[in-house]
C-alpha positions, 0 to 999 in steps of 0.5 A, spaced: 543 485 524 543 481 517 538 486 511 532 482 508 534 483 501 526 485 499 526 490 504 532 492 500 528 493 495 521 494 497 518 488 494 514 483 496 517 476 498 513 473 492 515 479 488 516 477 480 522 478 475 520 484 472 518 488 479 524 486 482 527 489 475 523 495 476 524 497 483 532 495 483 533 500 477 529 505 480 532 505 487 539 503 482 538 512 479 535 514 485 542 513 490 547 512 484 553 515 486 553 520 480 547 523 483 549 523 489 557 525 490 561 524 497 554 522 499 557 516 504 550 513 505 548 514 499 555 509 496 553 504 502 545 504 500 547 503 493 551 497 494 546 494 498 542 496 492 546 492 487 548 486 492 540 485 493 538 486 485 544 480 484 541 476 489 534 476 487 535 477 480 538 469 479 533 464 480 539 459 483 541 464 488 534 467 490 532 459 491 538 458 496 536 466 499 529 463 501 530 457 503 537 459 507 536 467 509 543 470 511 547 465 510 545 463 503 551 462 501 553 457 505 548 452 503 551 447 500 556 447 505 549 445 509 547 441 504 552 437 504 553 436 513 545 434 513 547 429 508 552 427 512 547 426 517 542 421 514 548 417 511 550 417 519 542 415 521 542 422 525 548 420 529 550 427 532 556 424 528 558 429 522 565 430 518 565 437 515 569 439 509 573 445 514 573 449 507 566 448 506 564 450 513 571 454 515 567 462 512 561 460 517 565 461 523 569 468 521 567 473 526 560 477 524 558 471 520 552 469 525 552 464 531 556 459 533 558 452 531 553 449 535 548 454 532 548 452 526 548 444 528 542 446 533 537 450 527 539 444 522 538 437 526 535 440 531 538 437 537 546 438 539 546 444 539 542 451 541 536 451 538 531 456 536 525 458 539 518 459 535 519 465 531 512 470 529 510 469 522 512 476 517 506 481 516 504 482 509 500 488 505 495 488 500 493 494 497 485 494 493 482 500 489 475 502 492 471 508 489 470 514 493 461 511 493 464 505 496 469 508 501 463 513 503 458 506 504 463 502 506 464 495 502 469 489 502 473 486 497 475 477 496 482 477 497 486 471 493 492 471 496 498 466 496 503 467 502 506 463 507 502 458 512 504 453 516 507 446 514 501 442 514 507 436 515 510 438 520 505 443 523 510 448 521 516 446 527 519 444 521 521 437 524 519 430 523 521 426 530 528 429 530 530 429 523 528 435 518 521 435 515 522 433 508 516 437 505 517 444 507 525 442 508 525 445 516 523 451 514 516 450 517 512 454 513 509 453 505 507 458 500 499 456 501 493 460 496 487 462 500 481 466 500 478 471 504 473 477 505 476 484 509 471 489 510 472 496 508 469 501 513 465 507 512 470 514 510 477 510 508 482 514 506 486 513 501 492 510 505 487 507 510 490 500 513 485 494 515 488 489 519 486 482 519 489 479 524 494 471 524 492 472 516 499 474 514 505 468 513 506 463 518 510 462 523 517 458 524 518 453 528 510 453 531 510 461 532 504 464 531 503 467 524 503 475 522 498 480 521 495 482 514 495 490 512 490 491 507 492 498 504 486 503 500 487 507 495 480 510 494 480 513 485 480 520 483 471 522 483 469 526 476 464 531 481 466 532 488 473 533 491 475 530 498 479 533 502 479 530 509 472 528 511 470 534 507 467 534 500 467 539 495 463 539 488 460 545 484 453 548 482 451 550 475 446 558 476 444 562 472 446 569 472 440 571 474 439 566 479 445 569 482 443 577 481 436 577 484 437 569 488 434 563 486 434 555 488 439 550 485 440 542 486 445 539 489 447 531 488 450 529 494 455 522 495 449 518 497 445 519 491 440 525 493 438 531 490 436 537 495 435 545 493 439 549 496 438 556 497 442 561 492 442 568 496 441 575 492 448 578 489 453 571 489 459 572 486 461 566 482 466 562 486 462 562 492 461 556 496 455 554 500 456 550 506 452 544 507 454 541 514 454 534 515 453 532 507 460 529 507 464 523 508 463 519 514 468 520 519 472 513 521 472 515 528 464 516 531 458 517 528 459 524 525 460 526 517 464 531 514 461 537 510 459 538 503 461 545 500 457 546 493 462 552 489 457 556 484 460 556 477 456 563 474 452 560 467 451 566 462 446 564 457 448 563 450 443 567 446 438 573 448 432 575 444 431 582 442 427 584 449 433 580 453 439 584 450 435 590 451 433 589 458 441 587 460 443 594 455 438 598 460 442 594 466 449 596 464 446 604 462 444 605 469 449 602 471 454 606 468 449 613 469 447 613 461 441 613 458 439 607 454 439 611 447 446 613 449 448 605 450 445 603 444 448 609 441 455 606 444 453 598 442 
């Protein structure tokens, strides 16, 4: 089957100069044969690589290749049979120039001459049937409260719909339709609203179903792929539905216990108890303080990790009483410890 030259290289249909530019030397570094030595695929995807990149590259070209496909090549040979047709008032007459058309009919060039005849005149020939629009993907940026809460986005997009002149057959009474050039679909602005549901992940697809481009021929149109990307969070870290943040405490908090606040995702603060000899490091479960999971009514736990605060400064009575510590603790006496300090 013939290749889609975007799919080649991994742009959308609309894609500009630049990112056509930037996704082919990208792709040009990954499979070069120099990188890639007596790697067969690797030659064979680098020259798709470079035919797609010529293509898409040259306005002229990349103009005949969206409205002709495959067989872009040929387009003034087509050209020039449709204007042979109108001249003959869509006779089902035509003249072609065997050096203009003869490379069409070489083998594993496509259908036959009656095809060819049956897709541009529509009649004579075999025509195709109604062809389903392509899907499409759109990626959006939520943060990580939005994703937690659930929000929408107001997409502006422009893909391609319906002819509203032909009502996307591609035909006007036999003859090809002059606004969309028999293609049946236009490139059409439009605006819509997509809801992003509670706990999406990075990655998360939403489907708005028929809001993709438009079919050929009166086929239905794709779907919509909405893909979310949910930022980086300066307090907590996810991982699945779980989150992670941490919790300052005092030294002697984490000696004798103690209590400390925890701001969750939603906004609330709530006391957590800090039990007597917590190690720096510890985490402290909080169930169903997490992200809310996609399936069900149930939400993820948060995880509050104690980050020791030792105190800046201490007065005499409070260096005494950690010197006494450290002096029972080591079987000295305080005046052998002071001693030693």
């Amino acid at each position: 089957m013939a290749k889609n030259f975007y799919q080649i290289l991994g742009v959308k249909r609309g894609a500009s100069t630049k990112e056509i530019k930037q996704a082919y030397r990208k792709l040009a570094r990954e499979f070069h044969p120099d990188v890639n030595p007596d790697n067969k695929k690797a030659e064979e995807r680098f020259k798709e690589i470079n035919n797609a990149h010529d293509v898409l590259s040259d306005a002229e070209k990349r103009a005949r290749y969206d409205r002709w496909g495959n067989k872009w090549e040929h387009a003034e040979a087509f050209e020039k049979a449709r204007a042979q047709a109108g001249a003959a008032g869509n006779s089902q007459q035509f003249q072609f120039d065997v050096n203009d058309l003869g490379s069409l009919f070489r083998q594993g060039r496509g259908g036959g001459f009656e095809d060819i005849l049956g897709n541009l005149f529509g009649g004579g020939g075999t025509r195709r049937g109604p062809m389903r629009g392509q899907n499409s993907e759109y990626t959006t940026e939520v943060t990580l409260e939005e994703a937690y809460a659930g929000t929408k986005r107001t997409l502006e997009m422009r893909s391609h719909g319906p002819c509203p002149t032909c009502g996307g057959s591609g035909q006007i009474a036999n003859a090809v339709c002059h606004f969309c050039q028999g293609q049946g679909t236009v490139v059409q602005p439009s605006r819509m609203e997509v809801k992003i549901p509670p706990g999406a992940r990075d990655g998360t697809r939403v489907r708005l179903k028929g809001k993709g481009s438009g079919g050929v021929g009166g086929g239905p149109p794709g779907d919509l792929y909405v893909v979310v990307k949910v930022q980086p969070h300066s307090r907590f870290q996810r991982k699945g539905d779980d989150l992670t943040t941490e919790i300052e405490v005092p030294v002697e908090d984490a000696v004798l216990g103690g209590e400390a606040q925890v701001e969750t995702i939603g906004g609330k603060r709530i006391a957590v108890k800090i039990p007597a000899m917590t190690q720096n490091g510890k985490s402290i479960r909080l169930a169903g303080l997490g992200m809310p999971k996609l399936k069900g009514k149930k939400k993820g736990d948060l995880f509050a990790k104690v980050r020791l605060v030792i105190p800046d400064e201490l007065n005499d009575r409070q260096r005494e009483l950690f010197e006494q510590l450290r002096a029972e603790r080591n079987s000295e006496t305080p005046a052998e410890a002071k001693a030693k300090a």
